[in-house]
ROLO-408733 format. One record per residue (C-alpha): residue number from 1; residue in three letters; chain; x, y, z negated. Coordinates in nm, 2 decimals. Layout:
   pos   code   unit        X        Y        Z
   NUM    ALA      A        X        Y        Z
...
//
This chain:
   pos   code   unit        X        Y        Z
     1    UNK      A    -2.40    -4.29     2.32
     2    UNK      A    -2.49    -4.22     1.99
     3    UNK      A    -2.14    -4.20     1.87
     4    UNK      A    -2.09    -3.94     2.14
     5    UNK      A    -2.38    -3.75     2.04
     6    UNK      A    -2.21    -3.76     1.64
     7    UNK      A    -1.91    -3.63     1.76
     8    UNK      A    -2.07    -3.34     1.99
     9    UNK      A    -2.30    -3.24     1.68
    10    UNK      A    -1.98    -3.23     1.43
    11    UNK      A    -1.79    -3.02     1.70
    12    UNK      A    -2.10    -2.78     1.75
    13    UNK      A    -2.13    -2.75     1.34
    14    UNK      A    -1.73    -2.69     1.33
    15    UNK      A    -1.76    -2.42     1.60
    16    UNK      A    -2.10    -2.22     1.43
    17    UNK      A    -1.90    -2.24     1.05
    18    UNK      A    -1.55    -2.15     1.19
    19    UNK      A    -1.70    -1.86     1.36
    20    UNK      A    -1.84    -1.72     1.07
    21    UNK      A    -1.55    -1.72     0.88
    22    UNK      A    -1.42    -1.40     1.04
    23    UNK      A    -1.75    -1.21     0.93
    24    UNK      A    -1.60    -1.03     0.66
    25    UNK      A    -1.34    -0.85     0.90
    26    UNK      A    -1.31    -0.50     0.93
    27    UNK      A    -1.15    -0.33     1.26
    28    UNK      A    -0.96    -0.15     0.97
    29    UNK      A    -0.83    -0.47     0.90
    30    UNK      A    -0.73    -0.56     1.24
    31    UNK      A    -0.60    -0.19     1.30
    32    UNK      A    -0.28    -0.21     1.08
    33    UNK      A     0.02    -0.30     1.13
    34    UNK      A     0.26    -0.44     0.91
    35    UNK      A     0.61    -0.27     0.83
    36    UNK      A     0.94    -0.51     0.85
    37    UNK      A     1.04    -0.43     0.53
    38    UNK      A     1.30    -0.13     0.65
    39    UNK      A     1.41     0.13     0.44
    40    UNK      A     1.52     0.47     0.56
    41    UNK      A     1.71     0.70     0.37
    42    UNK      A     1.70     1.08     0.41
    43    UNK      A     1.92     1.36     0.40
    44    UNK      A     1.80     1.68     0.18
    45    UNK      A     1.89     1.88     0.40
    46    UNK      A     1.65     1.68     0.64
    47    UNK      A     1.35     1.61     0.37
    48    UNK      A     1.03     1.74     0.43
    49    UNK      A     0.78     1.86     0.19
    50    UNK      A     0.55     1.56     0.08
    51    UNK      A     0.16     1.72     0.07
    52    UNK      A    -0.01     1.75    -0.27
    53    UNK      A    -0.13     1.43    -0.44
    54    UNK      A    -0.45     1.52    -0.61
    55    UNK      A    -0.83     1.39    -0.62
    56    UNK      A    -1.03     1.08    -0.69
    57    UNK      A    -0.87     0.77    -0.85
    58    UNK      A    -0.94     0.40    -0.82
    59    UNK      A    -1.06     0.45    -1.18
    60    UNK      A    -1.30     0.75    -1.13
    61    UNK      A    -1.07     1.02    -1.30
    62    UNK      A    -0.95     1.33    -1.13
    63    UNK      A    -0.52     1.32    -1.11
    64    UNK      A    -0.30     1.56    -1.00
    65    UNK      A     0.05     1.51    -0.98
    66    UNK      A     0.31     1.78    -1.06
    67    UNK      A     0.64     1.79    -0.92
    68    UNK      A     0.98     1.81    -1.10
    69    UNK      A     0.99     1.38    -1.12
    70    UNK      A     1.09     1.15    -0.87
    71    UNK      A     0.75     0.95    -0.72
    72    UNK      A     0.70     0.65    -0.59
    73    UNK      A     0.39     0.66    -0.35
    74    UNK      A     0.26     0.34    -0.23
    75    UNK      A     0.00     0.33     0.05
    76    UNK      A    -0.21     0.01    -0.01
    77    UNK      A    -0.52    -0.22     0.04
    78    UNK      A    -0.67    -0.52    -0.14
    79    UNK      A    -0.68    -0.74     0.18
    80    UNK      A    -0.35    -0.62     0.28
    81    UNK      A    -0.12    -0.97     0.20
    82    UNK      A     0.21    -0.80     0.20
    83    UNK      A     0.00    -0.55    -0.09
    84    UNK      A    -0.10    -0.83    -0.25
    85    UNK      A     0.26    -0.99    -0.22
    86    UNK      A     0.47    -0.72    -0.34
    87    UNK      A     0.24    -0.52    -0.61
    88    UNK      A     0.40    -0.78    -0.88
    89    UNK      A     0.73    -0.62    -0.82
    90    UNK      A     0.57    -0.26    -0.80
    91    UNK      A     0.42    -0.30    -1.16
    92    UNK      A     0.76    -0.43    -1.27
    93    UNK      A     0.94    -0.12    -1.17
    94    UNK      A     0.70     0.14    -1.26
    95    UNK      A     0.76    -0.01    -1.60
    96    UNK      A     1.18    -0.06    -1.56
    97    UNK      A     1.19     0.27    -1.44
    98    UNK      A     0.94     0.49    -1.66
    99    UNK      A     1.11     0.85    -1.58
   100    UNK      A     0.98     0.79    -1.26
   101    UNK      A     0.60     0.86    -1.12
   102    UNK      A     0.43     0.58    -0.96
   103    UNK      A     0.10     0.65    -0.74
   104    UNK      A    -0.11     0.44    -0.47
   105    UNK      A    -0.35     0.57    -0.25
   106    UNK      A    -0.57     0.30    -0.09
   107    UNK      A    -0.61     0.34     0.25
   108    UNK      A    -0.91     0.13     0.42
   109    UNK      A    -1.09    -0.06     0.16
   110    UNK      A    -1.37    -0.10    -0.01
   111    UNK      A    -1.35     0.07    -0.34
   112    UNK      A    -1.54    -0.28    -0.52
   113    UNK      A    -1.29    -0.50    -0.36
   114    UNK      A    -0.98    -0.29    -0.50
   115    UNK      A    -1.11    -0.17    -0.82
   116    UNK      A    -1.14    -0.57    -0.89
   117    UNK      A    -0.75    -0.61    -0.75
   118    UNK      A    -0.64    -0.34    -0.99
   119    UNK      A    -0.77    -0.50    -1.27
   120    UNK      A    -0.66    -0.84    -1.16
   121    UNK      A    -0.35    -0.73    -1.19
   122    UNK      A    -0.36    -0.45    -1.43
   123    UNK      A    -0.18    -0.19    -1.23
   124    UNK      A    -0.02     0.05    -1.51
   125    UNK      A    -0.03     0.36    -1.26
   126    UNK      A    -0.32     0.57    -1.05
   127    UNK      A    -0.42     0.48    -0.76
   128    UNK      A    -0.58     0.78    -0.54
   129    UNK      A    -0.86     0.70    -0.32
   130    UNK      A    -0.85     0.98    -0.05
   131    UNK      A    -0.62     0.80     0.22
   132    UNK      A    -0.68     1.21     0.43
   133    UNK      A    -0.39     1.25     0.20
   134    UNK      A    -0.23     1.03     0.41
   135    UNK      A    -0.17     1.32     0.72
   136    UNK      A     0.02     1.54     0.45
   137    UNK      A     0.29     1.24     0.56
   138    UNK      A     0.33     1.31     0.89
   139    UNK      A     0.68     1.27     0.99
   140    UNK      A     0.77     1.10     0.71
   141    UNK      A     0.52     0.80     0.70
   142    UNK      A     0.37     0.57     0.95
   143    UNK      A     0.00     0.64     0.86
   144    UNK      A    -0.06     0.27     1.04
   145    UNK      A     0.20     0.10     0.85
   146    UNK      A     0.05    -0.11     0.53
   147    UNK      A     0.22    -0.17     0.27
   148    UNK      A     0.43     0.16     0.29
   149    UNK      A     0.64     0.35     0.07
   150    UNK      A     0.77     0.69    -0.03
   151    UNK      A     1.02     0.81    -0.28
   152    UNK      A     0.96     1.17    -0.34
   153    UNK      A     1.28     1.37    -0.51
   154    UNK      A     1.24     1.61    -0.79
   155    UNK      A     1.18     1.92    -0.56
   156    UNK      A     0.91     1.74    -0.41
   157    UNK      A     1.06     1.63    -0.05
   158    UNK      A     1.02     1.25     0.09
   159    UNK      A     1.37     1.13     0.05
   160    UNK      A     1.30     0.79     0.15
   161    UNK      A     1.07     0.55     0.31
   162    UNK      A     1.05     0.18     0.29
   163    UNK      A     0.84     0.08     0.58
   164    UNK      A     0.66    -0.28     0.49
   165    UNK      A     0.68    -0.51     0.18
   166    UNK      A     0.88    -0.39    -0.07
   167    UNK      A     1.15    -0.62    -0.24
   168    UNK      A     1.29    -0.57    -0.63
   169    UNK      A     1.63    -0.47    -0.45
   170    UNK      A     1.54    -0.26    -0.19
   171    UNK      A     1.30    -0.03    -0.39
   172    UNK      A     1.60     0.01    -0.70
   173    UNK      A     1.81     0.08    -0.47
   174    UNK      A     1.63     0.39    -0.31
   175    UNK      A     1.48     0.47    -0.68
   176    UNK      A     1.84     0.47    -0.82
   177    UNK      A     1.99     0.70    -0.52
   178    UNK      A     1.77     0.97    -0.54
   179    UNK      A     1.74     0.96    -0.91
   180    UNK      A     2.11     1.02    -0.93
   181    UNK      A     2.09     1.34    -0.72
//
């Protein structure tokens, strides 16, 4: 009996502490929806204007971007694994290909959390912190889909998506073609 009672008190504890654990949750965080990874290609004469990308960084400075460069726009969060997963190879391009304009824009985070990810891993380029820039997308990125990517051409038009984690291959790939036009 008193064994019994062990076991029912360790499986009560077990139950109270596990439910805990999903206390720090957001429905932000349960909202997205992680990409597969695809990457679309698009036509020019297809593109569609990608909106403005100006405001507030990560870092508390004002950005703007100007047009004329190929950009690569990355839509993450800190609690986002693929994010966390494929920011490594992110960093590694923005410095292979420096020509080429790298931005994030964090999308439903807490700005403590990221700022701390962004110095973890020293991310070289701004991050913008107004994820409303996020509907200047529409047509051209899920809004949903975290970890996404853009590559915007030199006249400013999305010319490519990759929908998901990135990979070293896939995102030199896209960078490469739409350099070369």
């Amino acid at each position: 009996m008193a064994r019994a009672r062990k076991y029912v008190g360790i499986a009560v504890i077990t139950v109270i502490l596990s439910s805990c654990a999903g206390g720090a949750s957001s429905s932000a965080q349960k909202s997205f929806i992680s990409g597969n990874g695809s990457v679309t290609f698009i036509q020019k004469a297809e593109r569609i204007k990608a909106p403005s990308l100006a405001g507030m960084t990560l870092s508390g400075t004002d950005y703007l971007h100007e047009s004329g460069k190929v950009t690569v726009v990355n839509v993450w969060a800190s609690w986002c694994a693929p994010c966390r997963a494929e920011i490594p190879t992110l960093i590694s391009l923005s410095k292979k290909y420096s020509e080429v304009v790298f931005i994030g824009i964090l999308t439903r985070d807490n700005l403590a959390t990221a700022e701390a990810f962004q110095r973890r891993f020293a991310i070289p380029y701004p991050t913008l912190i107004d994820d409303s820039l996020l509907i200047g997308f529409k047509g051209s990125l899920p809004a949903n889909a975290i970890p996404s990517t853009v590559v915007i051409d030199r006249t400013g038009r999305v010319a490519g998506r990759i929908s998901g984690q990135v990979t070293y291959a896939s995102l030199s790939k896209l960078i490469e073609r739409v350099n070369s036009e």
